[in-house]
N, C-alpha and C positions, 0 to 999 in steps of 0.2 A: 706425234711430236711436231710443234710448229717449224716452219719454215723459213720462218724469219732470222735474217742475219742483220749483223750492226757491226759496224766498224771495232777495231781494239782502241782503249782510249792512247790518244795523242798526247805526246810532251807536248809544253808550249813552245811553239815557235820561238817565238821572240827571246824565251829565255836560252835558248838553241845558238841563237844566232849572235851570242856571249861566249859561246865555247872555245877553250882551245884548239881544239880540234876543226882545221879546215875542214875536213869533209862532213861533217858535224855542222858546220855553220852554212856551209855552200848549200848543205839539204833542207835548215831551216829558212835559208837567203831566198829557196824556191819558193815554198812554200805560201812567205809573207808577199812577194812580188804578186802570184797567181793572182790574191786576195785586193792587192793596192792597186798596180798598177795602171788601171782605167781609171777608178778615180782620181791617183795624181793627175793624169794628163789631163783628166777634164776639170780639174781645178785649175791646173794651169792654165787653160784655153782661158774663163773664167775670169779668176781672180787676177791674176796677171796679163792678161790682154795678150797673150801671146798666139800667134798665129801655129798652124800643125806643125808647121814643121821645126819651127823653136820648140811648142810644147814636148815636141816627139825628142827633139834630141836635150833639155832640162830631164825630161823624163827617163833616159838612157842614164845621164850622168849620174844623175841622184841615185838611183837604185846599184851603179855600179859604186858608186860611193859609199852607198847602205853596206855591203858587203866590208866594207874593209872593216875589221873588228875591233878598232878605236873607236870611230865612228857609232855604234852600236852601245859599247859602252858608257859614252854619257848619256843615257837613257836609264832614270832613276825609276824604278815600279813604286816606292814610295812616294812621289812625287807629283807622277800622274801617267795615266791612261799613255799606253802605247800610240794609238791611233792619234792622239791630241798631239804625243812628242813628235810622231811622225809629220804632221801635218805643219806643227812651226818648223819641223826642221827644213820642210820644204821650199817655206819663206825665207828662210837664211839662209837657204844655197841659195836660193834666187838672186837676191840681194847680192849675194857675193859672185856671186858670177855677173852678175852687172857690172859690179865695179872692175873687175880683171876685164869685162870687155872679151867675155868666151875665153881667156886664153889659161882659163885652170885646164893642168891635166887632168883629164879625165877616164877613170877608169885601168888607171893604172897597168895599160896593156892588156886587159882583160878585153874577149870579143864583144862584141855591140849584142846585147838581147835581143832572143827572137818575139815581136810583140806586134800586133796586129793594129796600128794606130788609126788606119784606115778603118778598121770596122768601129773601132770606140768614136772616130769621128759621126759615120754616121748615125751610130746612137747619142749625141751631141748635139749633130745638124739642127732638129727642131726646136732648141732653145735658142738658137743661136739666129742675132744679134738679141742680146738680154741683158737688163741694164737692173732689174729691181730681183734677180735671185740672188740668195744670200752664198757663196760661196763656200763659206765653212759649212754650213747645213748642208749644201750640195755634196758636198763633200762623207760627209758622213750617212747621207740619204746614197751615195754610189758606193759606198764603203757593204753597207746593208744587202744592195741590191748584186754585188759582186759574189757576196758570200751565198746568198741565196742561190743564184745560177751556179755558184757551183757547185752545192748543194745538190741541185737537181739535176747535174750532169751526173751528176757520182750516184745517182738514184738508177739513174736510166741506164748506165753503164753496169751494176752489180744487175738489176731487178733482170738485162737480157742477156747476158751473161751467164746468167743461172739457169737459166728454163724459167724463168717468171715474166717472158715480156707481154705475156695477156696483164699482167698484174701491172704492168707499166701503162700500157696501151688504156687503161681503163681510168688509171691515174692521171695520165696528160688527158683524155676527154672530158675530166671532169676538173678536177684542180687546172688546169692550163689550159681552158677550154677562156676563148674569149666571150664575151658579151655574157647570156644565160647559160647556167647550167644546163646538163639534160637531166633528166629525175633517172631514178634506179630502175622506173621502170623502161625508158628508155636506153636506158645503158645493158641493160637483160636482154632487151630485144635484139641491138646492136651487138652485142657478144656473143650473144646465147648462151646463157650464165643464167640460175635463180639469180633473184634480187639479195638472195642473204647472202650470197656468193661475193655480190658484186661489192656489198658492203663491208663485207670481212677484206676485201682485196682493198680496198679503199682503206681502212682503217689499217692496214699491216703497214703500206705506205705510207701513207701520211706519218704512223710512228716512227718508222725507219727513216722517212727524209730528217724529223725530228733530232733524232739520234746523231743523223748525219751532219748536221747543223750546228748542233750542239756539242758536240768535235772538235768540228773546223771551227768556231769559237773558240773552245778553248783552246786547240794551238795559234790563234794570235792574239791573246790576251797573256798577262804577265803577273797574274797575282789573282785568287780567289774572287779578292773583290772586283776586282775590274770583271774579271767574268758573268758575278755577280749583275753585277751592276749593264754591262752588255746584253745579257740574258734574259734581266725583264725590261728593258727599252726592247728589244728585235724579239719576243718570243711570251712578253705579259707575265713571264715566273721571273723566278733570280736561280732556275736552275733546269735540268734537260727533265722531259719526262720519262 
């Protein structure tokens, strides 16, 4: 019997984060942050010219704002892509919080999120000062690369967790290996593993981060087709394998 496991499919998020139920919504509210919240900020650094520590505290508000369940509801799935609605809505808080001059309430008593703005900075740093990247691509280019890490946090975390972390360990030397690959036959020697071993472990991963990608997709998409349509932009199908 193989050994592979794969997460249970996921509700969507976003449709989650509609519910009447607070606790229902506070758990999908986690969910979509994990997934956004780097990209806002660095859209905001970006597109808005705003330095970290605006970006950091637009970025606190928005997301506490996200949460209140008004808010949430003028987000049509018929209309358009979650990630799109998300992304103007962030230009109209902006906007309007210009205009108040900072002095919207914010967060409605709720605590300040714990969020590491310092490390998204310096994954940031090396663009920065940049005048010709397009900030909506940026945006949906950190949107991608959000989902992916987490992806493979949650890979690393089941595969050693389990008694599979040779099966990890073989995975990050090769897939998250920078510059050249090592060939199978060096990864055999390195292990001490046959080569069809090394392959079989290679190939349970890769499916499984798969799996696991294809998940987390669908709970922050809002309708078949956006998923659809998510699925072969970040993955070249319109569906998981």
């Amino acid at each position: 019997m193989s050994d592979d496991r794969f997460p249970e499919t996921r509700a969507s998020a976003v449709l989650a984060a509609r519910s009447n139920e607070e606790a229902a919504r506070r758990a999908a509210f986690n969910r979509i942050i994990t997934a956004y919240w780097k990209p806002v900020f660095k859209y905001l650094r970006l597109r808005w010219k705003a330095d970290h520590d605006q970006a950091a505290d637009w970025t606190q508000a928005f997301f506490l704002r996200l949460l209140e369940k008004e808010f949430v509801q003028s987000w049509d799935p018929e209309r358009g892509h979650f990630r799109t609605w998300l992304r103007v809505g962030i230009d109209g808080f902006v906007m309007n919080e210009r205009k108040a001059a900072g002095r919207l309430k914010r967060g409605g008593g709720l605590a300040p999120l714990s969020l590491d703005f310092d490390d998204a900075e310096r994954e940031l740093a090396p663009l920065l000062p940049v005048e010709t990247l397009h900030p909506e691509r940026y945006f949906e280019q950190e949107w991608a690369r959000s989902l992916f890490e987490g992806g493979i946090a949650a890979l690393r975390e089941d595969l050693e967790s389990s008694g599979r972390g040779l099966r990890w360990r073989i995975f990050e030397a090769t897939d998250l290996a920078g510059g050249d690959r090592p060939s199978y036959r060096e990864l055999a020697e390195r292990f001490h593993e046959p080569e069809t071993q090394i392959t079989n472990h290679l190939a349970a991963a890769r499916r499984q981060l798969r799996q696991i990608l294809s998940e987390r997709l669908r709970e922050l998409t809002g309708s078949d087709d956006e998923y659809a349509f998510e699925a072969e932009r970040l993955f070249g199908t319109k569906g998981s394998a």
